[in-house]
C-alpha positions, 0 to 999 in steps of 0.5 A, a space after each residue: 128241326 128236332 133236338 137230336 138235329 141240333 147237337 148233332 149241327 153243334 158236335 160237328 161245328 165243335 168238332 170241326 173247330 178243334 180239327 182246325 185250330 188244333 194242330 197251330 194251337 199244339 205248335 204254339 204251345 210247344 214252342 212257348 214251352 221250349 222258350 220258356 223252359 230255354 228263358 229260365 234255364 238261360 235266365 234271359 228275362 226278355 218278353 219279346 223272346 217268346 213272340 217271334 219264335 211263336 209267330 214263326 211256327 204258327 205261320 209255319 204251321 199255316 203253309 204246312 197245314 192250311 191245304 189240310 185246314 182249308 179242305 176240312 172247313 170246305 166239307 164242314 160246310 158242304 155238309 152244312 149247305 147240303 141240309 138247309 133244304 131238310 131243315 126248311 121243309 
């Protein structure tokens, strides 16, 4: 198993953590945007506030993306299962 090999196996495995949480992490992120921006424009101080909308989106963003999520982990690991027999020999 040279070096080449390795950063290859980890730039794939970081990359495809990106791809896949990515997309929740920007949803997530926009939504606490607009939320704090509407808590401090209202003045509305409740902490709660933040949570729901966030929760909702994210589960949103599962239903929408998760069939997309699912067939990029399927193939990171169909590439992954498919080089044990290299790295063994």
């Amino acid at each position: 198993m040279s070096e080449e090999f390795v950063l290859s196996l980890g730039r794939d495995a970081l990359y495809t953590a990106l791809l896949v949480a990515g997309p929740l992490l920007l949803l997530s992120l926009s939504v606490g945007l607009l939320v704090s921006i509407f808590q401090a424009t209202t003045q509305i101080q409740e902490q709660t506030l933040s949570f729901v909308p966030k929760i909702v989106t994210v589960f949103l963003g599962l239903v929408i993306f998760g069939p997309w999520m699912l067939k990029i982990m399927r193939d990171f690991t169909v590439r992954l299962v498919s080089v044990i027999p290299t790295v063994l020999q």
